[in-house]
SEMAR-107972 format. One record per residue (C-alpha): residue number from 1; x negated, y negated, z negated. Coordinates in steps of 0.1 Angstrom, whole numbers. Each point is the difference from the previous one (the first is absolute). Layout:
BEGIN
> NUM; X; Y; Z
...
This chain:
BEGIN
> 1; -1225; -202; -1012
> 2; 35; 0; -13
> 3; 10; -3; -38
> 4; 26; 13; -19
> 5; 23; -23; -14
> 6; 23; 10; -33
> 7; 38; -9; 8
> 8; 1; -19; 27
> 9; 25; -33; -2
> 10; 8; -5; 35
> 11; 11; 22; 27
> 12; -16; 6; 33
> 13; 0; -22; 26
> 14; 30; 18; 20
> 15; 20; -7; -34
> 16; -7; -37; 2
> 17; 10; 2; 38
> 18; 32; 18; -16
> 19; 8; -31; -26
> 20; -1; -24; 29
> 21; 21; 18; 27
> 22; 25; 11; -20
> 23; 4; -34; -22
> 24; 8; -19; 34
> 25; 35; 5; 9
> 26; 12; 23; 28
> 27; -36; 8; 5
> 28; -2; 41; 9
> 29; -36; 14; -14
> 30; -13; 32; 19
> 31; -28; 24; -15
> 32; -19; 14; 25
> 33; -16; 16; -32
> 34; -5; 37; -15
> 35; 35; 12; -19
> 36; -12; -6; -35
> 37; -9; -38; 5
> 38; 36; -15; 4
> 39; 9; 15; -29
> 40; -31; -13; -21
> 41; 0; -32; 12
> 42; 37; -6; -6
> 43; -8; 10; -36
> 44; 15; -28; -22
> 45; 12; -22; 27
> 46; 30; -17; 2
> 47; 20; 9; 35
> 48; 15; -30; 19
> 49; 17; 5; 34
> 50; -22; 28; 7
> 51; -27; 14; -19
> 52; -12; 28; -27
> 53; 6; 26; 14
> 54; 24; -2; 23
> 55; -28; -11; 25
> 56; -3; 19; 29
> 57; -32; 18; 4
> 58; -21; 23; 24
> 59; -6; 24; -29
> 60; -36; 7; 18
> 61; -8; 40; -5
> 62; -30; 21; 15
> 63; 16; 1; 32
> 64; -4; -43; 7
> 65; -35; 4; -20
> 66; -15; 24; 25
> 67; 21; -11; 30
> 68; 6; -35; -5
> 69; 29; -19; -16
> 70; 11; -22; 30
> 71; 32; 18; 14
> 72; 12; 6; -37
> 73; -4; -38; -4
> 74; 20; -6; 29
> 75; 29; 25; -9
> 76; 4; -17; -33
> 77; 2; -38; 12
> 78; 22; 14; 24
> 79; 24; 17; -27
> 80; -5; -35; -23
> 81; 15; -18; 30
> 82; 26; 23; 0
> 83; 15; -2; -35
> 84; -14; -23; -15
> 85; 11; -38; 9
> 86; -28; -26; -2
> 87; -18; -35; 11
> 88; -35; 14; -1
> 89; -13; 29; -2
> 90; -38; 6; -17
> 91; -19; 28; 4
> 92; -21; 5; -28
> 93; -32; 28; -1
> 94; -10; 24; -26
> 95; -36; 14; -2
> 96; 5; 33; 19
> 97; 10; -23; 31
> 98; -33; -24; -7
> 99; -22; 31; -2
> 100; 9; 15; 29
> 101; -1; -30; 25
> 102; 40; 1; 12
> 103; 5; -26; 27
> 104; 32; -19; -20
> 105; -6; -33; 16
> 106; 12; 17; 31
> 107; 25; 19; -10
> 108; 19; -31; -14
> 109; -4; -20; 35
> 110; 18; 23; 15
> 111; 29; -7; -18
> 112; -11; -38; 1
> 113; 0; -3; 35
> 114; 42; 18; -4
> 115; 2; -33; -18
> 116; 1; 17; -36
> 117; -7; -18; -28
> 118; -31; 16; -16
> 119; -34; -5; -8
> 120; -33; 24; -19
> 121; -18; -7; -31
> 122; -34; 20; -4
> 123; 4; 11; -38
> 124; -16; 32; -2
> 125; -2; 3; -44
> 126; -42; -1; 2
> 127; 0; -36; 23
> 128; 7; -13; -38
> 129; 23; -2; -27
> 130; 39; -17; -7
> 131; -17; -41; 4
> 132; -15; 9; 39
> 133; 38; 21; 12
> 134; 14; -32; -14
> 135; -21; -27; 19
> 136; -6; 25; 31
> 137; 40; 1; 6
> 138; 6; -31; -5
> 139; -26; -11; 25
> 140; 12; 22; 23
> 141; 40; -10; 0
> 142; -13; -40; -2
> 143; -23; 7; 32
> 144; 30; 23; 13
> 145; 31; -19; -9
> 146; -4; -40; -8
> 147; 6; -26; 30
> 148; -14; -35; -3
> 149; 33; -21; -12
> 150; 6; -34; -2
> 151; -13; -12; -39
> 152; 24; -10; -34
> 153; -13; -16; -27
> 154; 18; 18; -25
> 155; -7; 35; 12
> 156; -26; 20; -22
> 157; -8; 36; 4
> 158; -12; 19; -29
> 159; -26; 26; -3
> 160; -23; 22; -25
> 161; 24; 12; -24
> 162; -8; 40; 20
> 163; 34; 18; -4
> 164; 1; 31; -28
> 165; -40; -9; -11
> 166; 15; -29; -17
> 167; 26; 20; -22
> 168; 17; -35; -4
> 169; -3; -10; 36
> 170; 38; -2; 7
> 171; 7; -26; -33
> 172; -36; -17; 5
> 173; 13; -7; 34
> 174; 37; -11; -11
> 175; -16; -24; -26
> 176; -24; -18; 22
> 177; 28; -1; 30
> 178; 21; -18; -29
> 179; -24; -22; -5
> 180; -10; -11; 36
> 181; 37; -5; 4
> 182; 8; -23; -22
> 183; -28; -19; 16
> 184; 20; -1; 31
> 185; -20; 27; 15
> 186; 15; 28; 22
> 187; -25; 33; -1
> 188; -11; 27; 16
> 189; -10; 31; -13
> 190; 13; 32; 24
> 191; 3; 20; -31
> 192; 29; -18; -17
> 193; 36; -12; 6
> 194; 7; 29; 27
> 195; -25; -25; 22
> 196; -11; 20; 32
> 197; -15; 1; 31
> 198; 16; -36; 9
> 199; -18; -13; -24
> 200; -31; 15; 0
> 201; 3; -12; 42
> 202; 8; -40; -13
> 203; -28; 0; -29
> 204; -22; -21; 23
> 205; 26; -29; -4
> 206; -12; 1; -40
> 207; -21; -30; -10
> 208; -20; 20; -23
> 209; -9; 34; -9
> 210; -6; 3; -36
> 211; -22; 30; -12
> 212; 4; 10; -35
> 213; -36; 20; 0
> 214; -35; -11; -8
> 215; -15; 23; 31
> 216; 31; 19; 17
> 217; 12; -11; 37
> 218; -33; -22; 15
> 219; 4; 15; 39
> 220; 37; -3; -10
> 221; -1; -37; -7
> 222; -27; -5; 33
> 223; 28; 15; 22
> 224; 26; -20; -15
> 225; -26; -31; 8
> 226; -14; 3; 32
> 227; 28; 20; 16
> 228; 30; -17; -14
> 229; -12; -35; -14
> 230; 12; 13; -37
> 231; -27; -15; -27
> 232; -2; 20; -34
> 233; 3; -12; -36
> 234; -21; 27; -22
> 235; 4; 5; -36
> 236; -19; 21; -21
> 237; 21; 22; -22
> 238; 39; 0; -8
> 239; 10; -30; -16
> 240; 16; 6; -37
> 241; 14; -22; -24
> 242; 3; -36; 2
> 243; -38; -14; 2
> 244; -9; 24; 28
> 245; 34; -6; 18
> 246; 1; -37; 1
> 247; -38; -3; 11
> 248; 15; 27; 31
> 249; 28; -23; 10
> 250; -20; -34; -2
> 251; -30; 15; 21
> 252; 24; 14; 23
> 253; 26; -34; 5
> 254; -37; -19; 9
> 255; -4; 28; 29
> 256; 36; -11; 11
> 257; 2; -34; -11
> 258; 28; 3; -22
> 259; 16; -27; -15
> 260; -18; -4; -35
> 261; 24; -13; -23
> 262; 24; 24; 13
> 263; -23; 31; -5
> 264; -13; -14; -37
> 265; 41; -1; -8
> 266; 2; 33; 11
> 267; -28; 11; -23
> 268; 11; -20; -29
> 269; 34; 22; 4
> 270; -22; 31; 1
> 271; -19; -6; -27
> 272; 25; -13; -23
> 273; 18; 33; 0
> 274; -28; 22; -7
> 275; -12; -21; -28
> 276; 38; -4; -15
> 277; -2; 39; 2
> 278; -38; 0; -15
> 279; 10; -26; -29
> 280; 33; 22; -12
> 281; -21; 32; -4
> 282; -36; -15; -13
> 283; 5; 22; -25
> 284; -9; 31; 9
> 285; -33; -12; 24
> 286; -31; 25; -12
> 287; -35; -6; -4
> 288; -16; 26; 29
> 289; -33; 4; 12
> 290; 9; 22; 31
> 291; -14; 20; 28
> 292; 21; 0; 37
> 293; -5; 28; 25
> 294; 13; -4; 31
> 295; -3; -12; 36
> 296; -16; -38; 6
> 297; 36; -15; 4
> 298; 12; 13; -32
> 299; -32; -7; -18
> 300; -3; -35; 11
> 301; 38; -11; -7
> 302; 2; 15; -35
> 303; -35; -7; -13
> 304; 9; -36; 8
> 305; 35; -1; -13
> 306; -8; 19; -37
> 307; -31; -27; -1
> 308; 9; -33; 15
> 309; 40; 5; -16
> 310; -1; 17; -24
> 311; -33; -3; -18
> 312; -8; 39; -1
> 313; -40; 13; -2
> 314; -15; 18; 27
> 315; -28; 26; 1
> 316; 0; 20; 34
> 317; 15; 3; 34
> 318; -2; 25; 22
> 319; 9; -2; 37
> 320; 15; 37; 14
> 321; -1; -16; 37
> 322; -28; 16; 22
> 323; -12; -35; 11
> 324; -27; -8; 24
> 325; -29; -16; -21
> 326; 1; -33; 17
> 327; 32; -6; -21
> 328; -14; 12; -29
> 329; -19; -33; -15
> 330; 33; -22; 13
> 331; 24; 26; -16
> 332; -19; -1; -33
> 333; -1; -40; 0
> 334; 34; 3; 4
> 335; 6; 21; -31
> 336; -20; -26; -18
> 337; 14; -28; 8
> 338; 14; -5; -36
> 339; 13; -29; -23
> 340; -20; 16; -28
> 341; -35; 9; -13
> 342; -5; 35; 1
> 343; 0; 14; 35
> 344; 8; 38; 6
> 345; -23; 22; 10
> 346; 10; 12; 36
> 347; -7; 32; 17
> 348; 11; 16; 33
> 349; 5; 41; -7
> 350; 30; 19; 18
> 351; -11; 34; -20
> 352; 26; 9; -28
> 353; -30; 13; -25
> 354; -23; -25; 11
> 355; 30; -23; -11
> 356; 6; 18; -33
> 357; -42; -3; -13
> 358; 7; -38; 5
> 359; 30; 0; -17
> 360; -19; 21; -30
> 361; -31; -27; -5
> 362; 29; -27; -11
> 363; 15; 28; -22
> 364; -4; -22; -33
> 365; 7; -34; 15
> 366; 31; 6; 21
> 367; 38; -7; -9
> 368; 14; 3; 32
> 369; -5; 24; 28
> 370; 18; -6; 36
> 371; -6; 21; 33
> 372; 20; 23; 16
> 373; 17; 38; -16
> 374; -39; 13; 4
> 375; -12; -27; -24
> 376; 30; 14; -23
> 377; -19; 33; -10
> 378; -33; -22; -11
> 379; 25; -25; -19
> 380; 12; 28; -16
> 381; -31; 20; -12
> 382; -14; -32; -12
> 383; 33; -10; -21
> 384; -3; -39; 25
> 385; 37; -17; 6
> 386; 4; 13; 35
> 387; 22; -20; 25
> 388; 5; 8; 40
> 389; -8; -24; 25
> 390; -13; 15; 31
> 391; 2; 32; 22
> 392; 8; 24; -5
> 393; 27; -2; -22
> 394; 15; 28; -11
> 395; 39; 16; -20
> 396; 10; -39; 8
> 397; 29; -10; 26
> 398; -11; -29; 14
> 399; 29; -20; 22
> 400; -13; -36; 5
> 401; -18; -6; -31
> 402; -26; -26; 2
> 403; -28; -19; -16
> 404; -10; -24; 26
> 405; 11; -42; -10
> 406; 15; -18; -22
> 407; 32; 26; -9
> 408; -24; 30; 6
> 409; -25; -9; -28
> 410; 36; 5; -23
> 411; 3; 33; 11
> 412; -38; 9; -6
> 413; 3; -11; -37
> 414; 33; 19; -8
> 415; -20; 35; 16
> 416; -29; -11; -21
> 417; 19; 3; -29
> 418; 25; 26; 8
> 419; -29; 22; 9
> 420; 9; 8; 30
């Protein structure tokens, strides 16, 4: 039986389909989906080349519900190709086509076999939530797209910062690009640097993938493997401030084989101007014992950073993801994995009240309360110093803000104290 869930933090799974056809460059998304669910989905997301709503859509009605949807579906690809100008086209499915049965796969041969670029992703909203759109579209395009190519060193591609769930993806991304750069990398992401269907075809040449996720991408990264010859480097959680940061570039220059003292100069550079920037305002460091809400990326990166750097206390986590058990106990290591003695209590909960009674049993202990704008109303009523750190995030413009390494953890402190 199903359960209700108070303010959900993620979208459905045809919104995390939406994130990753839109943020790839000259990539054309196509609803085959009821009229309302463009619009919803679209809801706080950023448009690139095309997306929002300005994709086309079969706008299903009672007619393609009784009837079937199939000639409608082949209309509207057939008006896409005619206006609007793209390398691939993706076909993306919205519950009313899932329910009913339509035969998409067939209607997009046809227009493969007429040598169009264009390919389905079955994201009816009830096959899961914003985390399985994401990984099932990417899947698809990778097992669509990428041709074997021949291998460089110092290619990386980058993966499990999930477009608009991470409301800092586009500066989390930009910091750890800048980073992997001045190691001499060159990196992939398809969601960055107006990088397109080119690259997503020449990611097999990459060295490496790296996966920013405790749990996200595993059939991703076996494709990648056993189709392509691309091994993975996983690491759990976003990696903020300098301790966290450093430990991320020296595990990942062993996978590559990096030169060391080269990478340890590059790190001594790094660190050196967060802790110039940490020594000048000392001053105003205070003494929290804090609770983070949010998902396991965000959790893990912050918890770390405002204990292992900056000597902060704290009392509970709680993990918004709707993760499989079997990550559960590795997640919650993770979380643990502390330079100091007292460990946070860690709980997985993705309902809003469920959230808020936690929140309530550290009412008398907590300085510091950080989640998303739902945590906000529970910071509020119980007079906690209330910072924003996760999805959803809202009344802020965010550009290409970013917590994620060494320059990000700067950022993080001036919103803790600005009170963002």
């Amino acid at each position: 039986m199903g359960r209700c869930i108070e303010n959900p933090r993620t979208s459905c799974a045809l919104g995390g389909a939406l994130g990753v056809a839109s943020g790839i460059e000259r990539v054309i998304p196509i609803f085959h989906a009821g009229p309302g669910c463009g619009l919803q989905v679209s809801i706080g997301q950023k448009t690139g080349y095309i997306g929002g709503i300005g994709c086309p859509s079969t706008n299903m009605f009672e007619k393609e519900v009784v009837f079937g949807g199939t000639q409608r579906l082949r209309e509207t690809i057939e008006g896409s190709l005619e206006v609007m100008d793209g390398d691939l086209y993706v076909v993306l499915t919205g519950c009313t086509s899932g329910i009913i049965g339509d035969d998409v796969e067939s209607i997009v041969n046809e227009f493969k076999r007429k040598g169009v670029p264009i390919l389905n992703v079955e994201t009816s909203g009830f096959k899961g939530d914003t985390y399985y759109g994401y990984e099932a579209t990417l899947e698809a395009i990778v097992n669509d797209v990428v041709k074997e190519a021949p291998k460089e060193e110092k290619t990386v591609n980058l993966f499990g910062i999930v477009p608009h769930q991470d409301a800092f993806w586009q500066g989390n991304f930009e910091e750890i690009i800048r980073i992997l750069n001045k190691l001499g990398l060159s990196v992939n992401t398809f969601f960055t640097e107006h990088q397109g269907i080119e690259t997503v075809k020449k990611s097999s040449a990459a060295a490496l993938n790296i996966i920013l996720s405790p749990w996200l991408l595993k059939k991703f990264s076996a494709i990648y493997k056993e189709k392509l010859g691309v091994d993975t480097f996983r690491y759990s959680g976003l990696p903020i401030g300098p301790t966290a940061t450093s430990n991320f570039i020296r595990e990942l220059s062993q996978k590559l084989n990096l030169d060391r003292d080269f990478v340890e100069k590059v790190i001594e550079e790094e660190e050196d101007y967060v802790y110039s920037h940490f020594e000048k305002n000392i001053g105003v460091v205070s003494n929290y014992r804090f609770i983070i809400v949010g998902d396991a990326n965000t959790v893990i990166g912050i918890t770390k950073f405002l204990v292992n750097d900056y000597s902060q206390v704290p009392l509970l986590a709680v993990i918004t993801d709707d993760i499989p058990k079997v990550y559960h106990e590795k997640i919650e290591n993770e979380v643990k994995n502390l330079e100091y003695g007292r460990k946070p209590k860690v709980i997985f909960e993705i309902d809003k009240w469920k959230i808020g009674e936690l929140v309530r049993e550290y009412e008398d202990e907590a300085t510091l309360l950080m989640g998303s704008s739902f945590e906000k109303e529970i910071g509020d009523e119980l007079d906690i110093f209330t910072t924003l750190v996760s999805s959803p995030i809202t009344g802020s413009f965010i550009i290409n803000k970013g917590y994620a390494g060494y320059r990000g953890c700067l950022t993080f402190l001036e919103d803790l104290y600005n009170n963002n």
